[in-house]
MIPA-826419 format. One record per atom (N, C-alpha, C): chain; x, y, z. Coordinates in nm, 2 decimals, padded with zeros to 4 digits, always signed. Example, Ala and Ser with C-alpha at 12.3 -4.5 7.8 and 13.67 -1.06 7.14 Angstrom:
<atoms>
<chain = A u = +01.32 v = -00.57 w = +00.78>;
<chain = A u = +01.23 v = -00.45 w = +00.78>;
<chain = A u = +01.32 v = -00.33 w = +00.78>;
<chain = A u = +01.28 v = -00.22 w = +00.71>;
<chain = A u = +01.37 v = -00.11 w = +00.71>;
<chain = A u = +01.29 v = +00.00 w = +00.79>;
</atoms>
This chain:
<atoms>
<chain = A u = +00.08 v = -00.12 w = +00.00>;
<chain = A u = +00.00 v = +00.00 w = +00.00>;
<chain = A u = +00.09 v = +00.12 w = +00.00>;
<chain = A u = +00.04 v = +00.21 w = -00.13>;
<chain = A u = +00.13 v = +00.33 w = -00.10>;
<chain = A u = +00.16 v = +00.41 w = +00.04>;
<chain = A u = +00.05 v = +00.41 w = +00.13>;
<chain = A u = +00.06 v = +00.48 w = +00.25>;
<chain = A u = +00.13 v = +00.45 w = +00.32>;
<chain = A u = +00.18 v = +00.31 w = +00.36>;
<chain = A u = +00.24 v = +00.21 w = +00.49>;
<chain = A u = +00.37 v = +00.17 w = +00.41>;
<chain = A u = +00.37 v = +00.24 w = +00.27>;
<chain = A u = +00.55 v = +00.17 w = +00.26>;
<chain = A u = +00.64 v = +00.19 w = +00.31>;
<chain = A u = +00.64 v = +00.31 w = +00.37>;
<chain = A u = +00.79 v = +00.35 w = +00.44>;
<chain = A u = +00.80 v = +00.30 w = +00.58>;
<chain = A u = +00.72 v = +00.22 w = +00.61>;
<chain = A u = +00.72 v = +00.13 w = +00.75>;
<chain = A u = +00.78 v = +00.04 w = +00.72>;
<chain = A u = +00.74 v = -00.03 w = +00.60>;
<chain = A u = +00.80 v = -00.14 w = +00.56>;
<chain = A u = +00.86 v = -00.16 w = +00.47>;
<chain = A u = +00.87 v = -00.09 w = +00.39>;
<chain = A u = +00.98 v = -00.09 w = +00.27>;
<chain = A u = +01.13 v = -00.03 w = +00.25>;
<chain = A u = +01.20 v = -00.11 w = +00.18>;
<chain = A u = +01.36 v = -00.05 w = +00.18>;
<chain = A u = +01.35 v = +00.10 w = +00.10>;
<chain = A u = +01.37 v = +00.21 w = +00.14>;
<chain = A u = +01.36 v = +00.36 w = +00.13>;
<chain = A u = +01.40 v = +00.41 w = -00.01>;
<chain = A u = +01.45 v = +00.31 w = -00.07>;
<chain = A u = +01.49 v = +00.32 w = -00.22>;
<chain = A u = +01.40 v = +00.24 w = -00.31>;
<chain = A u = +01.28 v = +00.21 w = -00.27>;
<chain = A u = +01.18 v = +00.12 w = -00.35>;
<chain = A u = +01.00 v = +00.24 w = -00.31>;
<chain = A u = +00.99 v = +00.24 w = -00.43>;
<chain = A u = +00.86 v = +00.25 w = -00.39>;
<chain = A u = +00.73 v = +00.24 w = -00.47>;
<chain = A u = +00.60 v = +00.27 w = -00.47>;
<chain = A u = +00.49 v = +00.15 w = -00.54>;
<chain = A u = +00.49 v = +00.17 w = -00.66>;
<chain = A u = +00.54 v = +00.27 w = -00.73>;
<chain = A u = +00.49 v = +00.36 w = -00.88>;
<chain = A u = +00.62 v = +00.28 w = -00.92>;
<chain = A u = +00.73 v = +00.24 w = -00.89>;
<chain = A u = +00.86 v = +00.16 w = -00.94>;
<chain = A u = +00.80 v = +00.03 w = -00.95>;
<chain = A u = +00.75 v = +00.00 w = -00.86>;
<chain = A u = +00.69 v = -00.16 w = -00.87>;
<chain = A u = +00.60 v = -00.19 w = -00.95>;
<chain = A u = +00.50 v = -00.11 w = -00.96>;
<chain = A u = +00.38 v = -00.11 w = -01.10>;
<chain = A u = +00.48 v = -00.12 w = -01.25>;
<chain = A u = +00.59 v = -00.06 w = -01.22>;
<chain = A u = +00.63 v = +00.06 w = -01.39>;
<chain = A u = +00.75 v = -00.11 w = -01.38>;
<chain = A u = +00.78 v = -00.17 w = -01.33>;
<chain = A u = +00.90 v = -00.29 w = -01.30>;
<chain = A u = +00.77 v = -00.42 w = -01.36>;
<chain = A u = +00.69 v = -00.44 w = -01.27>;
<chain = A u = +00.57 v = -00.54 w = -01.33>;
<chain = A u = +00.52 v = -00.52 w = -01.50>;
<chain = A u = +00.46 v = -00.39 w = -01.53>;
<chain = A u = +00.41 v = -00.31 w = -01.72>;
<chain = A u = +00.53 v = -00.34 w = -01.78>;
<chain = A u = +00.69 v = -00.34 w = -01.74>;
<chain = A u = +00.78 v = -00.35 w = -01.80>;
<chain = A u = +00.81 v = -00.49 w = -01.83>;
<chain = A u = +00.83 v = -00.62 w = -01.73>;
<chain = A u = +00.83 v = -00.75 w = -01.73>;
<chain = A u = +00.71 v = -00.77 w = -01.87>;
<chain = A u = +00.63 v = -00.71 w = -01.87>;
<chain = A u = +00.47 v = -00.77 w = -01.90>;
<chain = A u = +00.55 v = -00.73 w = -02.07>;
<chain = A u = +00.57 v = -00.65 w = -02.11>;
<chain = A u = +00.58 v = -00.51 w = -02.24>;
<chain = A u = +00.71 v = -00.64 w = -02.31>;
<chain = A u = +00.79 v = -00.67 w = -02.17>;
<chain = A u = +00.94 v = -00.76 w = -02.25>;
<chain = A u = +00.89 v = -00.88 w = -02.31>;
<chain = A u = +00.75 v = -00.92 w = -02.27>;
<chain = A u = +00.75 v = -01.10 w = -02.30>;
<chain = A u = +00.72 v = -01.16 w = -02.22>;
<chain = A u = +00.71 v = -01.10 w = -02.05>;
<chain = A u = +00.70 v = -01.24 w = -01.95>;
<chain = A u = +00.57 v = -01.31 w = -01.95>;
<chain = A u = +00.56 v = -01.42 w = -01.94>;
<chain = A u = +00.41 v = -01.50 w = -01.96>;
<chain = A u = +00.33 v = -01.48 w = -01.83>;
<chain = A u = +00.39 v = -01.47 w = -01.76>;
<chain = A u = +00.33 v = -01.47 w = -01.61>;
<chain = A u = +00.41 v = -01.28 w = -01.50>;
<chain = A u = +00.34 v = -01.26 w = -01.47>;
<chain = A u = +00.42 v = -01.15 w = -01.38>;
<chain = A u = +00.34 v = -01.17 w = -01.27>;
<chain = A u = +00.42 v = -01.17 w = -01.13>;
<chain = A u = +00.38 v = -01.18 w = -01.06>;
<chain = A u = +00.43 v = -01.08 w = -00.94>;
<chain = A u = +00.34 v = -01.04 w = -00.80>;
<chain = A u = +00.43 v = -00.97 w = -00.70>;
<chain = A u = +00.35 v = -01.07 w = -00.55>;
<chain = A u = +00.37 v = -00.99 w = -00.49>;
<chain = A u = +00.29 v = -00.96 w = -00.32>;
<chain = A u = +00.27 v = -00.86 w = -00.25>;
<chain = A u = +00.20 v = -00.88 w = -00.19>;
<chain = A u = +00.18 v = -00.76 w = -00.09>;
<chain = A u = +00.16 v = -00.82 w = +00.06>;
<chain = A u = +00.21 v = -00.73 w = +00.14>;
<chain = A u = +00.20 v = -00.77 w = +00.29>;
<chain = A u = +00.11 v = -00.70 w = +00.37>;
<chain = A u = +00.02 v = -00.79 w = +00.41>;
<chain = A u = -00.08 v = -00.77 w = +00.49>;
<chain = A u = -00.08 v = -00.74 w = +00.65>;
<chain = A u = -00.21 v = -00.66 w = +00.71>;
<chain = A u = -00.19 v = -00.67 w = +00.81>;
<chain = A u = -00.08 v = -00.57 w = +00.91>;
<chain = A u = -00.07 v = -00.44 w = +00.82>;
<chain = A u = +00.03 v = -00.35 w = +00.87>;
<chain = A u = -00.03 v = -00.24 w = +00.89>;
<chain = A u = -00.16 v = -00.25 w = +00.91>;
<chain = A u = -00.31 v = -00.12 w = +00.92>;
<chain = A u = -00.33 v = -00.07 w = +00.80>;
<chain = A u = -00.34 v = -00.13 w = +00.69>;
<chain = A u = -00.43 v = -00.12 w = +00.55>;
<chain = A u = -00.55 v = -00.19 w = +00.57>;
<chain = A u = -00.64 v = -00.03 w = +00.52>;
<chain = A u = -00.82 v = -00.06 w = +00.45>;
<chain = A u = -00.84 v = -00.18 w = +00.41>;
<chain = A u = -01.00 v = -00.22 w = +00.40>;
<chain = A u = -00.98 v = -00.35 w = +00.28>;
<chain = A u = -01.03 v = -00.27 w = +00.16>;
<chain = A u = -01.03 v = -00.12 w = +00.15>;
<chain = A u = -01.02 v = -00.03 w = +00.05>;
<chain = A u = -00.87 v = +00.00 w = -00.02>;
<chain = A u = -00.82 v = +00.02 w = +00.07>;
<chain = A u = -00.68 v = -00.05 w = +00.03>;
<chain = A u = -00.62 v = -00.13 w = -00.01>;
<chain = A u = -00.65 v = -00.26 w = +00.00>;
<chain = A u = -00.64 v = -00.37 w = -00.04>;
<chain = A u = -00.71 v = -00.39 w = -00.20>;
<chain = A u = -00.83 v = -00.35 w = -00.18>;
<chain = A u = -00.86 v = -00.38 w = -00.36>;
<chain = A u = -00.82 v = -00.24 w = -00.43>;
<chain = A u = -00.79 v = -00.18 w = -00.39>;
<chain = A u = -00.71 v = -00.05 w = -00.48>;
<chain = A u = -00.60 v = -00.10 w = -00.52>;
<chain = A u = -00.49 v = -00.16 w = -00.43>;
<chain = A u = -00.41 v = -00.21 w = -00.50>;
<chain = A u = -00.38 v = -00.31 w = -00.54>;
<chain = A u = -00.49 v = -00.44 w = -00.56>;
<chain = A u = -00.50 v = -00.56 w = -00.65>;
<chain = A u = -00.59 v = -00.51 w = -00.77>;
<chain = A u = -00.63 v = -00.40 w = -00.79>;
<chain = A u = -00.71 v = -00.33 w = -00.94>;
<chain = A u = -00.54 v = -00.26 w = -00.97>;
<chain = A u = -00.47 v = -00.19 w = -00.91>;
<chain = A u = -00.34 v = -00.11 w = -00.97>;
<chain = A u = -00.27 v = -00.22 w = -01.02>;
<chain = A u = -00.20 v = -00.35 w = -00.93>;
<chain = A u = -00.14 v = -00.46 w = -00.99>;
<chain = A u = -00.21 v = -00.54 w = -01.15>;
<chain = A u = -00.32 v = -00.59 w = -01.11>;
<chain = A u = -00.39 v = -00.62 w = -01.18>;
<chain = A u = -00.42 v = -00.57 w = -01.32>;
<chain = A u = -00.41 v = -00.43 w = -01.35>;
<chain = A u = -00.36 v = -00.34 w = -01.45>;
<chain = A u = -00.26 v = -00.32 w = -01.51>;
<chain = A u = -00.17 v = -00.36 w = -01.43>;
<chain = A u = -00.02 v = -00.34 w = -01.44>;
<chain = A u = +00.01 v = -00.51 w = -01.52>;
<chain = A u = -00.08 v = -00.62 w = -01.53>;
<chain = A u = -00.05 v = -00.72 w = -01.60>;
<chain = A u = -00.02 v = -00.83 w = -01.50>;
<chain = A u = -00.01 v = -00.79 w = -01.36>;
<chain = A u = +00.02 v = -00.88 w = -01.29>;
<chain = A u = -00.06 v = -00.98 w = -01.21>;
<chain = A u = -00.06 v = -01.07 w = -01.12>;
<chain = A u = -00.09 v = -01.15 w = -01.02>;
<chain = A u = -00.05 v = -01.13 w = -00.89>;
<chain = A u = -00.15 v = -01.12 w = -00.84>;
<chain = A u = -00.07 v = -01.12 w = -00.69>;
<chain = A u = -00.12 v = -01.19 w = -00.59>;
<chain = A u = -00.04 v = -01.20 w = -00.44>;
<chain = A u = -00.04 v = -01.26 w = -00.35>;
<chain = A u = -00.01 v = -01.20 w = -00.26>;
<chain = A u = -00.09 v = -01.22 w = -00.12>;
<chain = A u = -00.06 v = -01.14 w = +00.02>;
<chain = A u = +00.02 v = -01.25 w = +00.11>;
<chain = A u = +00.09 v = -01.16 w = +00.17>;
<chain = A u = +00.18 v = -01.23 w = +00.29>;
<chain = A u = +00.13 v = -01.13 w = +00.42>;
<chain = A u = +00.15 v = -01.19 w = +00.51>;
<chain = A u = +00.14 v = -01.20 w = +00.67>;
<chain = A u = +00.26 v = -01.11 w = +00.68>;
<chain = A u = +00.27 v = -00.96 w = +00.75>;
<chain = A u = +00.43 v = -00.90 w = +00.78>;
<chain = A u = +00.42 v = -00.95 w = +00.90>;
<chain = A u = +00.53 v = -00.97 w = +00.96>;
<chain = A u = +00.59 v = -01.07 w = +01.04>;
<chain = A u = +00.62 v = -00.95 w = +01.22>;
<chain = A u = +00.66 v = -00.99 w = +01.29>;
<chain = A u = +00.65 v = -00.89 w = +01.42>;
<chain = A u = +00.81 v = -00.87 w = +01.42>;
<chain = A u = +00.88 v = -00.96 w = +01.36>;
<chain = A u = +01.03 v = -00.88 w = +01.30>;
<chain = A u = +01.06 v = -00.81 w = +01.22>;
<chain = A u = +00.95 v = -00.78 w = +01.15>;
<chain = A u = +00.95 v = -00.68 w = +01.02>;
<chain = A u = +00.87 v = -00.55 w = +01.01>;
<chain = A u = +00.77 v = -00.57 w = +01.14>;
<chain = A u = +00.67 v = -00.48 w = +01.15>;
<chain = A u = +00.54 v = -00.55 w = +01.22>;
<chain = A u = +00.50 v = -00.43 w = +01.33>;
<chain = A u = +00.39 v = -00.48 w = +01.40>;
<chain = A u = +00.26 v = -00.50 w = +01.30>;
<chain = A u = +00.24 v = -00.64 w = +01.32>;
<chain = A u = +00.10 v = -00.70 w = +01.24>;
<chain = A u = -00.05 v = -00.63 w = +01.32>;
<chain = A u = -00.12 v = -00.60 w = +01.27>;
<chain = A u = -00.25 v = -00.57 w = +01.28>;
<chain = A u = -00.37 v = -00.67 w = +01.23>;
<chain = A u = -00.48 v = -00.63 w = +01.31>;
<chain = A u = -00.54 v = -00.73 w = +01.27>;
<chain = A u = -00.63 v = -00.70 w = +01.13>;
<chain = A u = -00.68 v = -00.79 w = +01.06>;
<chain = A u = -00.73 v = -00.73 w = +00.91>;
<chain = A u = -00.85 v = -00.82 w = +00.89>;
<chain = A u = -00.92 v = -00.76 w = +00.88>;
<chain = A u = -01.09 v = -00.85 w = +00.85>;
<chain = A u = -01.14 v = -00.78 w = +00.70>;
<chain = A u = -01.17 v = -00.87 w = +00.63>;
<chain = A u = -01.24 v = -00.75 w = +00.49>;
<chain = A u = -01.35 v = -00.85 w = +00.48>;
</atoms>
């Protein structure tokens, strides 16, 4: 989620690179593009389908992961 990346993300990555990295994979030839997203870090479930419609656009597939309590405090997430 663009909001909560800088909690969790390395400070040199951010969502508009990751979309434009996936369109690009997609534009070269890849048959499959895939990412994840990490759940559970106090993202909407407005948030959550905003950014499986942005992926999803972008050519890709995705998958949610659990952030972990060594990576970042997990929250709880109901949609």
């Amino acid at each position: 989620m663009p909001r909560l990346q800088r909690a969790v993300r390395d400070r040199r990555a951010n969502w508009e690179q990751s979309l434009a990295t996936l369109r690009a994979a997609k534009a070269a030839g890849a048959r499959v593009t895939k990412t994840s997203l990490m759940l559970g870090c106090g993202e909407s479930a407005d948030e959550v389908v905003e950014a499986m419609r942005e992926i999803r656009a972008a050519g890709a597939l995705a998958a949610w992961v659990q952030c972990t309590p060594r990576r970042a405090t997990a929250h709880d997430m109901r949609i």
